[in-house]
Structure formats: C-alpha cells, structure tokens
C-alpha positions, -999 to +999 in steps of 0.1 A: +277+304-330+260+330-315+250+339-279+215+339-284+218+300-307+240+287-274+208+298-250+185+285-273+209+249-275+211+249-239+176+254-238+169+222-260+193+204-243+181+211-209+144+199-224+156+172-237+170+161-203+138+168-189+120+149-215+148+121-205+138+124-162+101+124-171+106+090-189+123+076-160+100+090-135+071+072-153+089+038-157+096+044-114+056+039-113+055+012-138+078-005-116+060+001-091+027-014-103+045-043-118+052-051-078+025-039-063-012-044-064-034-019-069-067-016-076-085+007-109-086+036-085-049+039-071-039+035-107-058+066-115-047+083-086-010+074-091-015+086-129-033+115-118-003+126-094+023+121-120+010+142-149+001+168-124+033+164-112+051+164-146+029+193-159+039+217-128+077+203-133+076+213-167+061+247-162+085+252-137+115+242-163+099+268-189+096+293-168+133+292-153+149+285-184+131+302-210+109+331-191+077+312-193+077+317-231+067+279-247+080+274-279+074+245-302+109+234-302+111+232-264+078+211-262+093+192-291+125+185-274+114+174-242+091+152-266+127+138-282+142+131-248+111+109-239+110+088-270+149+091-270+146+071-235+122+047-242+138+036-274+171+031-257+174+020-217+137+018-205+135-020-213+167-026-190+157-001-164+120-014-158+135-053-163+166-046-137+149-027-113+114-044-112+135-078-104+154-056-076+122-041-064+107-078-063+133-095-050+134-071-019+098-075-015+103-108-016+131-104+013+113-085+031+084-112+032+102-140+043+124-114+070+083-109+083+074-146+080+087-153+116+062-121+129+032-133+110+037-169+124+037-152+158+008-129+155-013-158+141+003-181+172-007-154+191-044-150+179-042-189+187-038-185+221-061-159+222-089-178+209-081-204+231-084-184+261-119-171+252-127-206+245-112-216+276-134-185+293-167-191+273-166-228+289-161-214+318-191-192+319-210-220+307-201-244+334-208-214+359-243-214+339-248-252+347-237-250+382-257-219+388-287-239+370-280-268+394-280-249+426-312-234+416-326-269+409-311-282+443-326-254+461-360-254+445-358-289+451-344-288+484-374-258+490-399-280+483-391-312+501-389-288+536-427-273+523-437-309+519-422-322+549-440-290+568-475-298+555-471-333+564-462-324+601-491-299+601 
C-alpha cells in the first residue's frame, strides 16, 4: 500500500471515529433530556449548541487532518461511524447511563429531602412570626383605639362636669 492510500485510510479511520464521538456526544444530550425537563426552547437551544458544536469540531478535524480539503469519502465516513454507533451500542449506552444518571438524581433528591424539610420548617416559623407580629400590631391598633375612646370619653365627662359647675 502506498503512502498516500495509508493517509488517506488514516484519514477515513480518524472520520469514522469522529463520526463514532459525534454519536455519543448526541446520545450524552438525549440522556440528558430523558432526565431532565426542559421546555421547547432549551431543547432548541441544547440542539442548537450541539450542531454548532459538532460543525466547528468537524471543521476543525478536516482541517488538521486533511488541510481543510472535504472530500466525499471523509463526509461519508464520519457518516459510517454515526450509523455504525447507533446500530451497535447506543441502545445500551442511552439505557445504562439514563438509569445511572436517574438514579443519582434520584440520590441526590432524597440526600436534599432533609434541607427542603427544613427550609419549608423554616418558612413555617417565619410565617408564624409575622402572624405572631401582625396580631400584635393589631392588638396595639385596638389598644390605641381604646385609649382614644377612654380619653375622648374621659375628655368629655371633665367638659360636662365643667359646664355643670359653671
């Protein structure tokens, strides 16, 4: 074989690899959205970053290996390596690690169970307190209203009594 059918080998077999990380990349944000709840526009977003992503990677892989020159069989190649991984160990990858990834979510709930109990213990007490302080502003509003009503009172029993001495 020659020299320039090893580069060009290589060259496939480097794409092909590529192809194969780009696959496996992608499955990571399946994954990841299997977990995770997003909403229409963070899945957008998250595809939007990984083809960006993947396009610049790719460009960067031509262009290192190959001088920037794309070639059919490169393009095709790293098409092989994609279809290659998803025909063979995508199903166990996204099935293994999306039970890993939910089970540590899940461990990582119930590890914060105890703090969310607490906060919302916490926001208890809280609300008791300004309950606690609102009834005491009110009370100070009925005393205050009481005084007023014994003074006024108290006010015009001492005019009365003065107009009766008069």
């Amino acid at each position: 074989m020659s020299k320039y059918m090893e580069q060009e080998f290589l060259l496939l077999l480097k794409l092909f690899l590529t192809g194969i990380f780009l696959g496996l990349l992608y499955d990571c944000l399946r994954i990841w959205r299997s977990v995770m709840t997003n909403s229409r526009f963070w899945i957008d977003l998250q595809d939007l970053i990984y083809w960006s992503s993947a396009g610049l990677f790719v460009f960067y892989v031509i262009y290192m290996e190959n001088n920037g020159q794309i070639r059919v069989y490169a393009l095709a190649g790293m098409a092989a390596g994609a279809l290659f991984y998803y025909a063979t160990i995508s199903r166990w990858i996204v099935r293994l690690f999306g039970f890993l990834l939910l089970k540590i979510v899940t461990l990582f709930g119930i590890l914060l169970t105890p703090l969310h109990r607490g906060r919302k213990r916490l926001k208890l007490c809280i609300k008791r307190v300004k309950l606690f302080l609102y009834e005491q502003k009110s009370i100070q509003k009925v005393r205050k209203n009481q005084n007023e009503k014994e003074r006024k009172s108290k006010i015009q029993s001492e005019t009365k009594r003065k107009i009766k001495e008069r």
